[in-house]
C-alpha positions as protocol buffer text, in pm:
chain_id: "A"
residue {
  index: 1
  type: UNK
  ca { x: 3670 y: 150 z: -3086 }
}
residue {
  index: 2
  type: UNK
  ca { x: 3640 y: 344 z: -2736 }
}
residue {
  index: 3
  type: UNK
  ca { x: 3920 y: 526 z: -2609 }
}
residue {
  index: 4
  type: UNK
  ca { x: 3862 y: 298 z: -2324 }
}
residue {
  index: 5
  type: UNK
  ca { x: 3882 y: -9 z: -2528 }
}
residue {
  index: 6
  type: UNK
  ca { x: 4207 y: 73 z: -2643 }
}
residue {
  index: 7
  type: UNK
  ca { x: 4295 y: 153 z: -2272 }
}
residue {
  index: 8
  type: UNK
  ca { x: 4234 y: -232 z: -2205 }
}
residue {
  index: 9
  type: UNK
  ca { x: 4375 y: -341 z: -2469 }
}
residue {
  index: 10
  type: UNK
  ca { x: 4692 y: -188 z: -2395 }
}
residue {
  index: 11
  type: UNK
  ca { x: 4686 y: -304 z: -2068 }
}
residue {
  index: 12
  type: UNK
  ca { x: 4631 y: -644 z: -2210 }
}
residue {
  index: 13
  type: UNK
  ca { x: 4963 y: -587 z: -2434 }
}
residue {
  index: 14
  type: UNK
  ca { x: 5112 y: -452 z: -2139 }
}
residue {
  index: 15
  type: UNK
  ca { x: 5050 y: -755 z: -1928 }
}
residue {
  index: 16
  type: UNK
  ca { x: 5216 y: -961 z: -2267 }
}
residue {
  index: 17
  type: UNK
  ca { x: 5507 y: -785 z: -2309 }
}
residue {
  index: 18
  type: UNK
  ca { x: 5550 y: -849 z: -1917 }
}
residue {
  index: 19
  type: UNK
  ca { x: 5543 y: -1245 z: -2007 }
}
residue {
  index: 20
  type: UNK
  ca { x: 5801 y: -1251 z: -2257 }
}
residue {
  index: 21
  type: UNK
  ca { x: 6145 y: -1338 z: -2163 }
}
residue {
  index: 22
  type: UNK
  ca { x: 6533 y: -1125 z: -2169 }
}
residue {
  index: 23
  type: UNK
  ca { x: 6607 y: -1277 z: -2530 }
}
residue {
  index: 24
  type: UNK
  ca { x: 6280 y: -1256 z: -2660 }
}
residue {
  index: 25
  type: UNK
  ca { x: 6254 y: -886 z: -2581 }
}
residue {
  index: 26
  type: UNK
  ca { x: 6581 y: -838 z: -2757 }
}
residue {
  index: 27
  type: UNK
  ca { x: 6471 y: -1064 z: -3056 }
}
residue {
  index: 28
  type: UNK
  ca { x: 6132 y: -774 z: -3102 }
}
residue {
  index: 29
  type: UNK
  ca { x: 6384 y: -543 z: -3099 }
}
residue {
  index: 30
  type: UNK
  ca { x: 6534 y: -672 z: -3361 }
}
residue {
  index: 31
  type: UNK
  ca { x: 6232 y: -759 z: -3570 }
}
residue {
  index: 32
  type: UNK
  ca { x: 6133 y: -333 z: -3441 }
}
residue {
  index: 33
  type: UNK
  ca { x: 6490 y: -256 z: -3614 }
}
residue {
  index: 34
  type: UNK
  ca { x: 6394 y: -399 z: -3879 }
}
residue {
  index: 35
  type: UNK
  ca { x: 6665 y: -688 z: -3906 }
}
residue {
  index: 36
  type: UNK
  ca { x: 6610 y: -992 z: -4043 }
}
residue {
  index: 37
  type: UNK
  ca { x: 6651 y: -1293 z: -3850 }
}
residue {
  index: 38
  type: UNK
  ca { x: 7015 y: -1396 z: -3987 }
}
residue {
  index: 39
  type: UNK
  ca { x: 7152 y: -1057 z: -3844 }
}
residue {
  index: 40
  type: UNK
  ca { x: 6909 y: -1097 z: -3475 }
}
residue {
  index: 41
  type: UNK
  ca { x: 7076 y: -1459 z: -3451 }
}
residue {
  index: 42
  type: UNK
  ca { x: 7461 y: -1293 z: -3516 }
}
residue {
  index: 43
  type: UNK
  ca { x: 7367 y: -980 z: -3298 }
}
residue {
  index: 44
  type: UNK
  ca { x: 7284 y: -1188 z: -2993 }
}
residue {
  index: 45
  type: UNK
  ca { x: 7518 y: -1471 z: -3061 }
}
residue {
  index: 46
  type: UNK
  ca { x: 7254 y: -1760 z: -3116 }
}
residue {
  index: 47
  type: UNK
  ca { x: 7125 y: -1988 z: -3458 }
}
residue {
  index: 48
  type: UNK
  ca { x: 6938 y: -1838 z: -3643 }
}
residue {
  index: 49
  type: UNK
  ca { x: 6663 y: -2143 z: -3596 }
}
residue {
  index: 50
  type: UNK
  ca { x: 6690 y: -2046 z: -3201 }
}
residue {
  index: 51
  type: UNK
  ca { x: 6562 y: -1663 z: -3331 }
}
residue {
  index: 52
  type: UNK
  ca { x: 6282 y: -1864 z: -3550 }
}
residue {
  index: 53
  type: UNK
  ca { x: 6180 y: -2042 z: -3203 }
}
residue {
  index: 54
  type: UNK
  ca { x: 6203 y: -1729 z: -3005 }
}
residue {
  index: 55
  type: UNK
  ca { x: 6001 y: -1532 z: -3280 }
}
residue {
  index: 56
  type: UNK
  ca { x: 5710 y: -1814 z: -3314 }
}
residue {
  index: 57
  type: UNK
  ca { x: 5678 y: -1797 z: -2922 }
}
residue {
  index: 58
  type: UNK
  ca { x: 5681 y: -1377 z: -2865 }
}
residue {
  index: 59
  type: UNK
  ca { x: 5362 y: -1378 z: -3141 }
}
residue {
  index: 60
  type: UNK
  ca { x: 5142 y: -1658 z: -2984 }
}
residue {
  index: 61
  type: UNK
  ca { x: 5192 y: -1426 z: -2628 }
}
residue {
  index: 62
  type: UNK
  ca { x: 5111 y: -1102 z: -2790 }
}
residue {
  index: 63
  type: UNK
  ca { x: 4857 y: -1262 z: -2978 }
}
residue {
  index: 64
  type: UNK
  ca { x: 5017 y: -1136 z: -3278 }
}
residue {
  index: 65
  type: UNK
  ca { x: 5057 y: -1369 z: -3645 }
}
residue {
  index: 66
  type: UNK
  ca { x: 5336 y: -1208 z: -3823 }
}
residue {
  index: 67
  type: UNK
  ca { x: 5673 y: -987 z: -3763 }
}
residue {
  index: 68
  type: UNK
  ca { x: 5513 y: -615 z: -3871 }
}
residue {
  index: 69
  type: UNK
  ca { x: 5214 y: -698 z: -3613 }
}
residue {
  index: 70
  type: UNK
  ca { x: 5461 y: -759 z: -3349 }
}
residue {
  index: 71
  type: UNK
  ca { x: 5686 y: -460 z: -3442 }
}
residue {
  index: 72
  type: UNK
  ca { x: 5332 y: -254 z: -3393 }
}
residue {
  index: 73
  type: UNK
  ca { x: 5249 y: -382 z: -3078 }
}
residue {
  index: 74
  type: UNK
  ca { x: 5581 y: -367 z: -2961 }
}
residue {
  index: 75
  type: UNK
  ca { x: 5562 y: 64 z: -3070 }
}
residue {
  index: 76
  type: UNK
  ca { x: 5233 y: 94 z: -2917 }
}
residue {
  index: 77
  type: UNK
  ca { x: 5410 y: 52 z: -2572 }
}
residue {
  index: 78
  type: UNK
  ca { x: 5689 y: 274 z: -2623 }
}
residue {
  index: 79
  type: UNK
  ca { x: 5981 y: -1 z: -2726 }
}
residue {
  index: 80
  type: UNK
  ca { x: 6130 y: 193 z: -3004 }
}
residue {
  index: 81
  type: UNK
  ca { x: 6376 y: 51 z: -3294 }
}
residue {
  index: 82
  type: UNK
  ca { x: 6775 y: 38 z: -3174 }
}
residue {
  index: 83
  type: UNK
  ca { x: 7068 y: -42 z: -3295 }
}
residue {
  index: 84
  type: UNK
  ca { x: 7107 y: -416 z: -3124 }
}
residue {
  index: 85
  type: UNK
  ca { x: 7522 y: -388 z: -3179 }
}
residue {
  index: 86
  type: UNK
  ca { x: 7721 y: -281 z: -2862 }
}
């Protein structure tokens, strides 16, 4: 691969992470955390079947088919694991 394929393809990330909404920004940085979904759903206050939903839509936009793939893509533009607790 080119250095200017990878260029485009991070633009094309780019342009997916732009796409996903509040909560399921803060659901990939959970999965980046490495939580599990029971502790995303009890960090952000929601069921644990609304992180499932949240999860299942964040990989079809970043074109992505399971969590470590996500957690990559999500590194590769700079979101970095955090502690989701306040």
């Amino acid at each position: 691969m080119t250095a200017t394929a990878v260029r485009v393809d991070n633009r094309d990330l780019a342009a997916a992470f732009g796409e996903l909404t509040p909560t399921q920004l803060k659901v990939l940085e959970g999965v980046n955390s490495g939580l599990l979904n029971k502790q995303i759903a009890f960090d952000l206050g929601i069921a644990e079947a609304t992180v499932k939903a949240h999860m299942t839509a964040l990989m079809r936009k970043l074109n992505v088919h399971n969590r470590t793939q996500a957690a990559i893509a999500a590194q590769a533009l700079g979101l970095g694991p955090r502690h989701m607790s306040a």
